[in-house]
N, C-alpha and C positions, 0 to 999 in steps of 0.2 A: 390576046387581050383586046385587039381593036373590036374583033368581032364582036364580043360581050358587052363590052360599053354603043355596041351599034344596036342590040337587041335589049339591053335594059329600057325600059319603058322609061318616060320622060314622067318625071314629076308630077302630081297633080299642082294646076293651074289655082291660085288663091282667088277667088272671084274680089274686082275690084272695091273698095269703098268707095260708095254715091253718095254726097251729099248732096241733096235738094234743095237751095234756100229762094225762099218768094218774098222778092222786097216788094209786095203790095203800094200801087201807087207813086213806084218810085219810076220817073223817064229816067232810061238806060243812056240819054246824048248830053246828060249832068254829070253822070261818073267820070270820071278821068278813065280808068278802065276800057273806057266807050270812045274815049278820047274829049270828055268834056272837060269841066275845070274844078268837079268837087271831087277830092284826094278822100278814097276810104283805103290807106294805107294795110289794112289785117283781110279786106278782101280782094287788094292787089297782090300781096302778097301767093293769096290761098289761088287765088288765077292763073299766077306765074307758075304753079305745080299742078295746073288743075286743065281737063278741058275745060271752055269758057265757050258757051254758044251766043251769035253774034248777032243772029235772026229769031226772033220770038214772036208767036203773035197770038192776041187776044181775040177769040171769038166772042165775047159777054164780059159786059162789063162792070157784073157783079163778084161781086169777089168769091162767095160760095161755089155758085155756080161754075165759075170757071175755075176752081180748082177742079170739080168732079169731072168737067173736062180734062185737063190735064192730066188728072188721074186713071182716066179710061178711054183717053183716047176717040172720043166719040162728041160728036158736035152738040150745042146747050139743047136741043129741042128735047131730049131723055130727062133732062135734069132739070127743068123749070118744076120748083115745086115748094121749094124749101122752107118749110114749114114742118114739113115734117120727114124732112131729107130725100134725096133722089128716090122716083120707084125702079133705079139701076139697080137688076138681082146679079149681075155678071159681077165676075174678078178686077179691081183696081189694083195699080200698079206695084202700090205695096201688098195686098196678098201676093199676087205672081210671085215678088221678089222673096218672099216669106215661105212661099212652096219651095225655092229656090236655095234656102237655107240662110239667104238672109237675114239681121234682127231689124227691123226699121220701129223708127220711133218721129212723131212729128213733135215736134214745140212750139207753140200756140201764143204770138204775142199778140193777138188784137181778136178785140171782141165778134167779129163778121165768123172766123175761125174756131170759135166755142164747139163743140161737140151736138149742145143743144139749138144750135144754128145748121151747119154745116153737115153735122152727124158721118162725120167720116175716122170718127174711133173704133170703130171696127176694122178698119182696113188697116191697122198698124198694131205693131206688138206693143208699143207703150204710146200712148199720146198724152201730153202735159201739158195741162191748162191751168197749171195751179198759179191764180191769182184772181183776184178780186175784180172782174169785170165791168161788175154792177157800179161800183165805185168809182174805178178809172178805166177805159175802153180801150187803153194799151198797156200791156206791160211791159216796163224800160227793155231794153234790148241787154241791157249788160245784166239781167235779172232773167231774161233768157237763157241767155249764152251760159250764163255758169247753170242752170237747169241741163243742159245740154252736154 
């Protein structure tokens, strides 16, 4: 018996769930998290089960722009352009992950982030920007989350 349980093959491994969240604009040394003094009690929580990386840093400090970084891994000088979205023809991080069997999906709460801005709805199996932009240039965060 030992033998058989030493030669059955191990289980296949569940690939983790990643969530990615971009507080755009927000300093990390405000959050209690960071060890500031503003308490977001539902992403301490999600922390305390979560890695939580402690070093981040921005090459551009435009918001499009440094997403396509983020997303490919490769410094702003490719991606200065946006107008009519990166001429980056390579893989961003959600395809990779999407090859990988992934489903990734973004949600879209501030106007910089639109599709017709940023043009990064291709790189994701569903991206959701449903809200009225033109109108208001953020959508409430609790009008996300339940998108999400």
């Amino acid at each position: 018996m030992w033998l058989f349980l030493a030669c059955t093959p191990p289980p296949p491994l569940q690939p983790p769930d990643i969530l990615w969240m971009v507080l755009d604009t927000v300093s990390a040394e405000h959050l209690a998290l960071y060890g500031g003094r503003v308490s977001m009690p539902h992403l301490e929580r999600l922390a305390s089960e979560s890695i939580v990386f402690t070093q981040a840093y921005s090459h551009f400090p435009m918001t499009p722009e440094e997403h396509w970084v983020m997303l490919t891994g490769l410094l702003p000088e490719p991606h200065l352009m946006l107008q009519r979205g990166s001429p980056w023809m390579g893989k961003t991080l959600p395809e990779v992950l999407q090859q990988k069997g992934w489903a990734t999906a973004a949600f879209v709460s501030g106007l910089t982030m639109t599709n017709n801005i940023v043009h990064l709805k291709k790189s994701f199996s569903y991206y959701d920007e449903n809200w009225d932009f033109q109108k208001q240039d953020c959508r409430p965060s609790a009008l996300t989350v339940a998108a999400a």
